[in-house]
C-alpha positions as CSV (number, residue, x, y, z in Angstrom):
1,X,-39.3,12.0,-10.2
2,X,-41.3,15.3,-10.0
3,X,-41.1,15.8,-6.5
4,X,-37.4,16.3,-6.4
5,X,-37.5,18.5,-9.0
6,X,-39.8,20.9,-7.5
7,X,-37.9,20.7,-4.4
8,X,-34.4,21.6,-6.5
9,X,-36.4,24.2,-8.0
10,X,-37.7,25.6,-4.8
11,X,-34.2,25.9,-2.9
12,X,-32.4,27.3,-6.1
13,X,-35.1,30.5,-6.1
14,X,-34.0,31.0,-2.1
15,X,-31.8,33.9,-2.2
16,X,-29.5,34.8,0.6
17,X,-30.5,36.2,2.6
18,X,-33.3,34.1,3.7
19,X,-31.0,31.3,3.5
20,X,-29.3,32.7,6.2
21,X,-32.1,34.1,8.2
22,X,-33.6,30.4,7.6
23,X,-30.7,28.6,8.9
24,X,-30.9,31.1,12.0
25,X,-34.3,30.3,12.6
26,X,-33.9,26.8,12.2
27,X,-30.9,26.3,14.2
28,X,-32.3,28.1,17.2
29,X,-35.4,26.3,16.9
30,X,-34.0,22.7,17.0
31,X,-31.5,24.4,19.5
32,X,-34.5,25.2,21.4
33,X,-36.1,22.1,21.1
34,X,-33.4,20.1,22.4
35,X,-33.0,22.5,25.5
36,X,-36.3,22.6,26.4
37,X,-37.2,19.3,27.5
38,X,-33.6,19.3,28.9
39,X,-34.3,22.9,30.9
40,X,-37.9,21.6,31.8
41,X,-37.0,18.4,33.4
42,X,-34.1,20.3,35.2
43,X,-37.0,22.8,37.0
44,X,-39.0,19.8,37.7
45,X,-36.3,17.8,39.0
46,X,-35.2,20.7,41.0
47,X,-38.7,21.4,42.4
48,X,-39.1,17.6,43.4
49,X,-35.8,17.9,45.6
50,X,-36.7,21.2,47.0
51,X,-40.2,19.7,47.8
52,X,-38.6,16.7,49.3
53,X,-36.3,19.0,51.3
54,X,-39.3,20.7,52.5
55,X,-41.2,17.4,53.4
56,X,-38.2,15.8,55.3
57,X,-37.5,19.6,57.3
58,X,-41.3,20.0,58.1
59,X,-41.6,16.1,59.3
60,X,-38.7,16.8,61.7
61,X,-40.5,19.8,63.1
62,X,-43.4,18.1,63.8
63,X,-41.8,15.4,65.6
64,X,-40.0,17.8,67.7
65,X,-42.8,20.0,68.4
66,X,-45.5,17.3,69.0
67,X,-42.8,15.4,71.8
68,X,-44.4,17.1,74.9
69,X,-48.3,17.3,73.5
70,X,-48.1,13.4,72.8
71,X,-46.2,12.5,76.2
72,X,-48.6,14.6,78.3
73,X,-51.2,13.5,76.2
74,X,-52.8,16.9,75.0
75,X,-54.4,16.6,71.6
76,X,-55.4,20.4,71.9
77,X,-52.0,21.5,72.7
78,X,-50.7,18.8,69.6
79,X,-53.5,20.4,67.2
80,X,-52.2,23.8,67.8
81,X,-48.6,22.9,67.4
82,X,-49.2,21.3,64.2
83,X,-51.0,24.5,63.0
84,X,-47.0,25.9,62.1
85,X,-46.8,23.1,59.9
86,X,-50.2,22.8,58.2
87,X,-50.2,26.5,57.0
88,X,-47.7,25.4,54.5
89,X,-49.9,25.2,51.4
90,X,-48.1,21.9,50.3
91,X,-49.2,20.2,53.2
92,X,-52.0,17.7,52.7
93,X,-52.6,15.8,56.0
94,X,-51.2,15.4,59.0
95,X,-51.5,12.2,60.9
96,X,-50.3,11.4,64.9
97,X,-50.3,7.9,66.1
98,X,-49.1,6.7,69.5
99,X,-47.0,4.3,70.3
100,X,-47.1,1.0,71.0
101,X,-50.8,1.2,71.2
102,X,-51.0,2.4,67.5
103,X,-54.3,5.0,68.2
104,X,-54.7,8.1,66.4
105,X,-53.5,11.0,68.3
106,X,-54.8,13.7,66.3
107,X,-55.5,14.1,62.6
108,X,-55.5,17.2,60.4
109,X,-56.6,17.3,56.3
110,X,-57.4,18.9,53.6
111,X,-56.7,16.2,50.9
112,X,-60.3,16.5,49.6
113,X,-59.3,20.0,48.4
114,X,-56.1,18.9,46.5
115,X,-55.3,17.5,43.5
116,X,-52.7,14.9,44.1
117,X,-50.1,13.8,43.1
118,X,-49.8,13.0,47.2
119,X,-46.4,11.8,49.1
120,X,-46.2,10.6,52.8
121,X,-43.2,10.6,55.1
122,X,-43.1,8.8,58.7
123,X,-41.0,10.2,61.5
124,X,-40.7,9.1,64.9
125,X,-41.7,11.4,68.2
126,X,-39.3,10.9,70.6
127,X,-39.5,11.5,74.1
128,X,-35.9,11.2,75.5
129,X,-34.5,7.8,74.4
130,X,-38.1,6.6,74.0
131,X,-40.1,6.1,70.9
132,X,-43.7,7.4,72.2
133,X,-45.5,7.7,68.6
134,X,-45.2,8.6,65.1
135,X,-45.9,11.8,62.8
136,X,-47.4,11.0,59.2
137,X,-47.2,13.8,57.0
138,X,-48.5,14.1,53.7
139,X,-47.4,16.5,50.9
140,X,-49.4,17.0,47.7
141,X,-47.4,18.2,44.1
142,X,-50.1,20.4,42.3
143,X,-48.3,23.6,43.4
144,X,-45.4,22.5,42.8
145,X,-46.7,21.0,38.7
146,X,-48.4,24.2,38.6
147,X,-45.2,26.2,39.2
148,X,-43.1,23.8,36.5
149,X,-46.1,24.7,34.0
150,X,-45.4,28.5,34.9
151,X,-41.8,28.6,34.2
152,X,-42.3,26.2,31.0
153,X,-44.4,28.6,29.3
154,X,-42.2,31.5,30.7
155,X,-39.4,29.6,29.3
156,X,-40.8,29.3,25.8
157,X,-42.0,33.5,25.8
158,X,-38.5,34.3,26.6
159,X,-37.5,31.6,23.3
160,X,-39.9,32.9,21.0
161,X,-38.9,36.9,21.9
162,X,-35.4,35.3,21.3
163,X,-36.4,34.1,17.8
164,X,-37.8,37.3,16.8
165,X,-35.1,39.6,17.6
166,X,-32.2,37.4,16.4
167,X,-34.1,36.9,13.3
168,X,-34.7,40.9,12.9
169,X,-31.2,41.7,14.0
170,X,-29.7,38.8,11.2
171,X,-31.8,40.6,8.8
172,X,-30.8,44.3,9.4
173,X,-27.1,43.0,9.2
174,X,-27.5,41.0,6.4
175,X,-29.2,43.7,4.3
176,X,-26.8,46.0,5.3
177,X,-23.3,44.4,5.6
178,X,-23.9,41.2,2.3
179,X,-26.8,41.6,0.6
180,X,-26.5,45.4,-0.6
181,X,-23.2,45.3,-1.2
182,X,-23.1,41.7,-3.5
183,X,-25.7,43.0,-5.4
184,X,-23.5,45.6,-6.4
185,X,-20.7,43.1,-7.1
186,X,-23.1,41.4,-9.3
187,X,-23.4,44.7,-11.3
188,X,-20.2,45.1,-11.5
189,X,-19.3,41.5,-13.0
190,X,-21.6,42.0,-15.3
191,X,-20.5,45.0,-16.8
192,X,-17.6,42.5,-16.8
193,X,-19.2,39.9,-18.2
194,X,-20.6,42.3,-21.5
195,X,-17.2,43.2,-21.8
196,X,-17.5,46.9,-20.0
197,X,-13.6,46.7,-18.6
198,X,-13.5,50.9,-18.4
199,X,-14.9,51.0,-15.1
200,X,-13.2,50.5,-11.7
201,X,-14.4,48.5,-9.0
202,X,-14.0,50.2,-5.7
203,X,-15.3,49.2,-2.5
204,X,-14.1,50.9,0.8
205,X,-13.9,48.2,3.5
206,X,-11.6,45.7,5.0
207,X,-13.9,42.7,5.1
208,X,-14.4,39.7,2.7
209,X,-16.7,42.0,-0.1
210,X,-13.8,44.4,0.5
211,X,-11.3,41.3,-0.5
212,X,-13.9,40.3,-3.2
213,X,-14.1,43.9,-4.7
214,X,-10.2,44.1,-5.0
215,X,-10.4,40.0,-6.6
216,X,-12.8,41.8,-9.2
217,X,-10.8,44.5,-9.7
218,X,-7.9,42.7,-10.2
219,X,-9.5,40.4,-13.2
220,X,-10.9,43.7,-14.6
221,X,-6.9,45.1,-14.8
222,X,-6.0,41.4,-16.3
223,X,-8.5,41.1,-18.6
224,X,-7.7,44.9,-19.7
225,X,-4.3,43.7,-20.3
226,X,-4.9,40.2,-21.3
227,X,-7.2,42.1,-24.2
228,X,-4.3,44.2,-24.7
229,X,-1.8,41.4,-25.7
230,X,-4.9,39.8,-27.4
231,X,-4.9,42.4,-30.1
232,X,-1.4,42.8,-30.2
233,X,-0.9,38.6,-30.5
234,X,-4.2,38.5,-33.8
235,X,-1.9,41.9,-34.8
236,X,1.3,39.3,-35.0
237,X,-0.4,36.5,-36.7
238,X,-2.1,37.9,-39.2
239,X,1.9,39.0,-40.3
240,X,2.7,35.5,-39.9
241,X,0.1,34.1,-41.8
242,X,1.3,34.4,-45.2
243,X,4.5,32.5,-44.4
244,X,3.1,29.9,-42.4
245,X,2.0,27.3,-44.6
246,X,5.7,27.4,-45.6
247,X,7.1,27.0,-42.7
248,X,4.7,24.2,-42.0
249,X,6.3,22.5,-44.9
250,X,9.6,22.9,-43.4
251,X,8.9,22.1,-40.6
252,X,8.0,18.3,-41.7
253,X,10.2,17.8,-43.9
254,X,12.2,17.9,-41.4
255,X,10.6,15.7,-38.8
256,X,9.9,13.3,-41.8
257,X,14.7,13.5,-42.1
258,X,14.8,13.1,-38.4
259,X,12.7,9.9,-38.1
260,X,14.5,8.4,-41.2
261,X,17.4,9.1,-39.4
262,X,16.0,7.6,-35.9
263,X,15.2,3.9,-37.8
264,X,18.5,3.8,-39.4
265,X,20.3,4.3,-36.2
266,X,17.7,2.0,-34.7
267,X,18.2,-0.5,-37.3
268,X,22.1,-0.6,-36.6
269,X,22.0,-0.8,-33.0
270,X,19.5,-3.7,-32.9
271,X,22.5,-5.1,-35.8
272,X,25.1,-4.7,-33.3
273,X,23.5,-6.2,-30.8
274,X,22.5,-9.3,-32.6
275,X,25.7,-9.3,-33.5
276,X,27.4,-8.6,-30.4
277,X,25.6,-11.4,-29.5
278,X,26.2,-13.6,-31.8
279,X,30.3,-13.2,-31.1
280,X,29.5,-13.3,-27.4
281,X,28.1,-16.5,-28.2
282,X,30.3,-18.1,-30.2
283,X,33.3,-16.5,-28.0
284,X,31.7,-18.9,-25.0
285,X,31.5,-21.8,-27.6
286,X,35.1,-20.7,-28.1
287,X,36.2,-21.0,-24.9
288,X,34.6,-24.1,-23.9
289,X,36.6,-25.3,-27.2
290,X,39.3,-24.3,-25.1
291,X,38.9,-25.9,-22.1
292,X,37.8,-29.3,-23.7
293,X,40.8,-28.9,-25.4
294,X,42.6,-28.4,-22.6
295,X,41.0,-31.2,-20.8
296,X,41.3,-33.7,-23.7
297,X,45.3,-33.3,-23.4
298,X,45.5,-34.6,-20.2
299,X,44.0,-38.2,-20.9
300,X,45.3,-38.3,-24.9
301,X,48.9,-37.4,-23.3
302,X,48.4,-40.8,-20.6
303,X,47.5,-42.4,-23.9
304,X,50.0,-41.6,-25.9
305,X,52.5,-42.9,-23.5
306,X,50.6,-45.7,-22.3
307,X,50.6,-47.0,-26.2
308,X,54.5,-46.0,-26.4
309,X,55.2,-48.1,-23.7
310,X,53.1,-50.6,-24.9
311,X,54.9,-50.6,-28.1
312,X,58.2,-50.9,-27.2
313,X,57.4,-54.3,-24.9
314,X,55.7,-55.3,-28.5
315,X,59.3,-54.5,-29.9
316,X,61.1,-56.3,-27.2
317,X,59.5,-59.4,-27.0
318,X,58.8,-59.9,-30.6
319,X,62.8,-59.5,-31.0
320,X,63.1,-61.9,-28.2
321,X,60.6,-64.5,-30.3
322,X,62.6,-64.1,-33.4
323,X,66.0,-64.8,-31.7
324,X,64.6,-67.9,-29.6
325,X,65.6,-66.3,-26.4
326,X,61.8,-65.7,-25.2
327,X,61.3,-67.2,-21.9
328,X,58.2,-68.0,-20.5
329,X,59.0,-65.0,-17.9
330,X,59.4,-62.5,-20.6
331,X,55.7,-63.3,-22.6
332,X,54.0,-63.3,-18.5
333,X,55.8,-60.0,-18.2
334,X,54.4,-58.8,-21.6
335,X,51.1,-59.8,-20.7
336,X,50.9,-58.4,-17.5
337,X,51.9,-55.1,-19.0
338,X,49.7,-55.1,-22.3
339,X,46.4,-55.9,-19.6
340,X,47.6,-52.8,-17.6
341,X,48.2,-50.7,-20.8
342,X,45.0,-51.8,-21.7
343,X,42.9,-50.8,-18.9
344,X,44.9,-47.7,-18.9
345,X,43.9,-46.4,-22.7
346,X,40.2,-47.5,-22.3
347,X,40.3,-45.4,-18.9
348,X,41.6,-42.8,-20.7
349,X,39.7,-43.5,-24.4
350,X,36.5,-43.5,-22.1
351,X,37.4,-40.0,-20.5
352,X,38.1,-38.2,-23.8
353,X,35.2,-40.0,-25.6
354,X,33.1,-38.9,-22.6
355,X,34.4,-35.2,-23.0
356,X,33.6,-35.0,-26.5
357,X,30.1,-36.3,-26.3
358,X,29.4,-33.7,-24.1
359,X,30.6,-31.1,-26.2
360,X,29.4,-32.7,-28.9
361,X,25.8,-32.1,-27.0
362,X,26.2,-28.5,-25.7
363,X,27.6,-27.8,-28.8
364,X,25.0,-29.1,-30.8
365,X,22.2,-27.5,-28.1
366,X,23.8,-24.0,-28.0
367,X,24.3,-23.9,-32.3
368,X,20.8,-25.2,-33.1
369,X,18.1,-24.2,-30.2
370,X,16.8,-27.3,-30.7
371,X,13.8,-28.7,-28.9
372,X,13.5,-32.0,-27.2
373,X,13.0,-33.5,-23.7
374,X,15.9,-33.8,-21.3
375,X,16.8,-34.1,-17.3
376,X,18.0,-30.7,-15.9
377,X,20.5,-32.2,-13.9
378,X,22.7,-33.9,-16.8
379,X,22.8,-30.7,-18.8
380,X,23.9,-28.9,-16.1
381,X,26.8,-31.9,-15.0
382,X,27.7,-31.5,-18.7
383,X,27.7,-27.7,-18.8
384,X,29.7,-27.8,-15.1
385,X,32.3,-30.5,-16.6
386,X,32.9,-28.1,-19.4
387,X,33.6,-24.9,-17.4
388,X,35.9,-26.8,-15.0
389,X,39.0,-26.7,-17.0
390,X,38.5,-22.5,-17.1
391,X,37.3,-22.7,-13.4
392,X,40.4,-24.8,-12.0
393,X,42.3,-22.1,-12.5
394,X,40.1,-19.9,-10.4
395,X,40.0,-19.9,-6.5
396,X,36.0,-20.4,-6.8
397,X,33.8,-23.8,-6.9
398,X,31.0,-24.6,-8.7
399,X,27.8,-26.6,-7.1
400,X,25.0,-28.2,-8.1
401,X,22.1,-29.4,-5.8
402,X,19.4,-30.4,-8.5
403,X,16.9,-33.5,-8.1
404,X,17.8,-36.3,-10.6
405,X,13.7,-36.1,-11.2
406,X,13.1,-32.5,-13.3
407,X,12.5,-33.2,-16.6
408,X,11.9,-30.5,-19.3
409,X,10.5,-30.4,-22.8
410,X,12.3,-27.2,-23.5
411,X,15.6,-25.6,-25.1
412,X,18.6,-27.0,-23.1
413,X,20.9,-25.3,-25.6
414,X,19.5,-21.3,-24.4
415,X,19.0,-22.9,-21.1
416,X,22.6,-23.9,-21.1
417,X,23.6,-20.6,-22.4
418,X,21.7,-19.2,-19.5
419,X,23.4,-20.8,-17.2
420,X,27.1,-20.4,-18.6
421,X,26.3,-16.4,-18.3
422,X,26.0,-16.8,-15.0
423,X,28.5,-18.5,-14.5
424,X,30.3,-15.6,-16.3
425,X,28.9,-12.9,-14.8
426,X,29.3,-14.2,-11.5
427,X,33.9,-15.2,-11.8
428,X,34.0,-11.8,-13.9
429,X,31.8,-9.3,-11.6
430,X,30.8,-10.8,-8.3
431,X,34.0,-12.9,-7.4
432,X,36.1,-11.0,-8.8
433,X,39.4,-10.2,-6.5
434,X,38.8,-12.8,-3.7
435,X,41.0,-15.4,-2.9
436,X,38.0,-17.8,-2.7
437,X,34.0,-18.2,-3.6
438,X,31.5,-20.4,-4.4
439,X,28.9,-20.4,-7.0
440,X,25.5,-22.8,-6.3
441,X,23.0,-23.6,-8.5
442,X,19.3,-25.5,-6.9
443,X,16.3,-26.2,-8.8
444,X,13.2,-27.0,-7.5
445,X,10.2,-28.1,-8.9
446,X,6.9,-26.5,-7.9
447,X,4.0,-27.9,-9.9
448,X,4.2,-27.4,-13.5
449,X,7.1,-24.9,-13.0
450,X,10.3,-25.5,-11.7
451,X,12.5,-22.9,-9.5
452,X,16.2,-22.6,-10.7
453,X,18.3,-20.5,-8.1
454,X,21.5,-19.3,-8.8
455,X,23.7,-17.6,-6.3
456,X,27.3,-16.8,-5.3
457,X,29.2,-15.1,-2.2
458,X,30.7,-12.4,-4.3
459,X,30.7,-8.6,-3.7
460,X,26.8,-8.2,-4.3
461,X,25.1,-5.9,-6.5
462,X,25.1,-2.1,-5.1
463,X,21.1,-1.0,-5.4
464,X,22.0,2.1,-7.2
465,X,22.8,-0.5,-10.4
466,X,20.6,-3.6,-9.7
467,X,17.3,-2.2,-11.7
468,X,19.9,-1.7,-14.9
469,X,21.5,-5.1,-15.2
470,X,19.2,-6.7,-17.5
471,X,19.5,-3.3,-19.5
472,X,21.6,-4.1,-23.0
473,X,25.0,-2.8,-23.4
474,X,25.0,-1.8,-19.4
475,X,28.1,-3.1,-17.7
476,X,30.6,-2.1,-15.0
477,X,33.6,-3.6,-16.5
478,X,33.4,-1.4,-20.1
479,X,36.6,-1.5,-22.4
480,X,37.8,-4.6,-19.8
481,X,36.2,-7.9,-21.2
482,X,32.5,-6.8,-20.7
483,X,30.0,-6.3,-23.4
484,X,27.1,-5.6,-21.1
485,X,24.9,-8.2,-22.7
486,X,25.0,-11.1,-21.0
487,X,22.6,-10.4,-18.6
488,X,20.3,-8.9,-21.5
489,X,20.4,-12.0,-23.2
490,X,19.5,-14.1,-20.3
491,X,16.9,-11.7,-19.3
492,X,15.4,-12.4,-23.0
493,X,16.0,-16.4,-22.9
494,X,14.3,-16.6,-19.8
495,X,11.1,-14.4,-20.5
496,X,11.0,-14.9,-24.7
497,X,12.4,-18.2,-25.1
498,X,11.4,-20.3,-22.1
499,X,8.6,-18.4,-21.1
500,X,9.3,-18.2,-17.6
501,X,10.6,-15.0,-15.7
502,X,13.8,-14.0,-13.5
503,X,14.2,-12.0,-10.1
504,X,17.4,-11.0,-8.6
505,X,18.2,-10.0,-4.9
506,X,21.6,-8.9,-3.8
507,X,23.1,-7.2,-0.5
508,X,26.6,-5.6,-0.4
509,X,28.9,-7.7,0.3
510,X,26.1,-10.8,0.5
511,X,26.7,-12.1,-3.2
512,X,24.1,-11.9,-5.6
513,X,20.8,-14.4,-5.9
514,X,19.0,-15.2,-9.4
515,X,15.6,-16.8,-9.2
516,X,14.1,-18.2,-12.6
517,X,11.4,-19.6,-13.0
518,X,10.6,-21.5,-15.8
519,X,7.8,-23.8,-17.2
520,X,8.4,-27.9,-17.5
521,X,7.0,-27.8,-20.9
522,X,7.9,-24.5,-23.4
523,X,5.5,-22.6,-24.7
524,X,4.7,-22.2,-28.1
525,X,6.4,-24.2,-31.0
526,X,9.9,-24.6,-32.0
527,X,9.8,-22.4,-35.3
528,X,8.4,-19.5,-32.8
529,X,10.8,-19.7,-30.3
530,X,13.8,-19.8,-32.8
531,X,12.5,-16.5,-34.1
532,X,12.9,-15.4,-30.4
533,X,16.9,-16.3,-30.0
534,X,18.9,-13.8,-30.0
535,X,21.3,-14.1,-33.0
């Protein structure tokens, strides 16, 4: 842990100056060390081709030269034509075989003189078309390493002179152009620092001290005035600080009025919505009243006639008995019609009994929240049988495509309630104006949950209102039939009461989609969940 320490320490006592004159020197030495290797096998892969050039070139000659000496066969004549050749320092030997005997012709060296590294190149003599012999001529490298040695160190003198004048030059410059001139800034700021505001800070140039020396002098002119309005501001508040305990006191007093007020109005909004509710709710109960009213008169009214009828065949044929003129045609004819009355008030009997049971039940569901395990799809038949007297006189039908399998332990009566808002929202908003619709209600189950989906091919929802429906009090059709909770109170059945949740999707023009899901067993108890319904 020490050694970092003393590192920190050692860079923060750098000024500078020799930070920058460091990061010169440092920069052109690993400059330089990346060049020079690159620089020094550029020389010594020039030299190699160079010497190859040479090699090749001076092989040629000799071939050419040596034609005549090796045809005539003059080794005297061939020693002295190979002297043009072996003058060149680089040359090591020079060997001359004929051909096709393969003797030595003539042989010249100095290879015991040299160094090495040695290379040989073959060329042919040629004497016309014909191939009389063969020139072997050796070069050695030392010159040529000796000259890549030269320009290296050249190379690294001409570096290191480099080195030394950059770094002199950086330093003249840096005293004179930064470091002189911020160590007058950092008088300066401190004069600002202990307060000294009085004197201005001037520097005549056009670079980035000058820009610094005009930053400093403009904080000196805004702490001058900030100072300013300092004294003035303490001058104000000590004139306000008699009265402001007072005012203090005033001041919460009334804060303390205007959240008494706050809760009160709270308190009678949340009572108007519970109540708001409440008649919403019993309105609904109200209408269904309606409409199994409305329904019961159909089959009561076949009844009613069927036991009028039925009655005055009674009337007949007892009259018929009781003056002896009863045939045995008239009591088969009295049967016949007391079987068909018969069958025609239990048809009837069975439909009105059947309507009021399920009343009875979604009345009973709706009023009491009670708990209890029951099949999704016969609450919903007995919910959709119940709307159908207010829905037959609408162009729009209801469907339902749910398993006869989902069974719940949960609240049909808010489940119910849920789905006659829907039903609601959708003939009152979505369908509303047009000649025909359909409203379809799926479930789904999907594990311990089950998926309710209910859609219709109304108008849609535009988006600039679809985030606000489940809002309370928020409805399109204000001062026209709509309360603007219906939606709310689904939104709290669903999430409070059932424990599930609701999405809705909608496109203009598309209808509107509601998916809830919903647990197959309620959370919680009943006694919790009753605290939940809305009133």
């Amino acid at each position: 842990m020490k050694t970092p320490t003393f590192i920190s320490s050692i860079f923060s006592r750098i000024t500078l100056r020799l930070a920058v004159v460091l990061a010169v020197f440092f920069g052109l030495l690993v400059t330089s060390i990346v060049l020079i290797p690159s620089q020094l096998r550029t020389i010594e892969a020039d030299s190699l081709k160079k010497l190859e050039d040479d090699h090749k070139r001076s092989a040629a000659i000799l071939a050419v030269i040596l034609s005549e000496p090796v045809w005539q066969i003059t080794p005297e004549i061939a020693n002295l034509s190979s002297e043009v050749v072996f003058s060149n320092p680089n040359v090591s030997e020079i060997n001359v075989i004929t051909l096709p005997d393969k003797k030595t012709f003539i042989t010249t060296s100095r290879r015991a003189s040299q160094k090495g590294a040695f290379r040989t190149r073959s060329e042919p003599i040629m004497h016309g078309e014909q191939v009389i012999g063969e020139v072997q001529l050796t070069f050695a490298e030392d010159i040529m390493r000796g000259e890549i040695t030269a320009n290296f160190y050249r190379a690294i003198f001409v570096t290191a002179t480099s080195f030394l004048l950059s770094v002199v030059c950086i330093f003249v410059v840096l005293q004179w152009r930064l470091v002189l001139p911020i160590k007058q800034l950092i008088e300066k700021s401190d004069l600002l620092a202990n307060g000294e505001l009085n004197e201005v800070i001037a520097f005549d140039r056009k670079d980035e001290i000058g820009h610094l020396a005009v930053s400093l002098e403009a904080t000196r002119q805004a702490l001058q005035r900030s100072f300013k309005e300092l004294e003035i501001k303490n001058q104000q508040l000590l004139e306000y600080s008699g009265t402001l305990e007072s005012k203090v006191r005033q001041r919460t007093q009334e804060l303390e009025n205007a959240n008494h007020h706050l809760e009160a109005a709270l308190a009678s909004v949340n009572s108007a919505q519970n109540e708001l509710a409440r008649i919403e709710r019993m309105a609904a109960l109200g209408s269904m009243v309606a409409g199994v009213a409305h329904e019961l008169n159909t089959p009561l009214g076949n009844c009613l006639l069927v036991a009028s009828t039925l009655s005055d065949e009674t009337r007949l044929i007892g009259k018929a008995m009781t003056d002896g003129t009863m045939r045995r045609s008239d009591l088969s004819h009295y049967v016949d019609a007391a079987t068909e009355s018969s069958k025609l008030l239990m048809r009837g009997l069975q439909q009105a009994a059947q309507l009021v049971g399920d009343f009875k039940q979604v009345a009973v569901d709706q009023s009491s929240a009670q708990r209890r395990k029951f099949t999704l799809v016969v609450v919903f038949q007995e919910l959709a049988a119940l709307l159908h007297s207010s829905l037959r006189k609408t162009p729009f039908n209801l469907e339902l495509d749910i398993p006869d399998d989902i069974e719940l332990d949960s609240y049909p009566g808010p489940l119910g309630q849920v789905f006659s808002n829907l039903v609601n929202n959708a003939v009152v908003h979505g369908l509303d104006g047009m000649s025909q619709g359909y409203m379809r209600c799926m479930a789904r189950r999907q594990g311990d949950m089950v998926l309710i989906v209910f859609e219709d091919s109304g108008k849609g929802i535009p988006p600039s209102i679809i985030k606000r429906i489940f809002e309370p009090f928020f409805t399109t059709k204000f001062g026209k039939g709509g309360s603007g909770l219906g939606l709310s109170i689904t939104f709290n059945i669903i999430t409070n009461v059932l424990g599930g949740d609701i999405r809705v999707t909608s496109e203009p023009n598309q209808g509107a989609r509601f998916e809830m899901t919903i647990p197959l067993v309620a959370p919680g108890s009943q006694d919790n969940h009753e605290e939940n319904l809305p009133a």
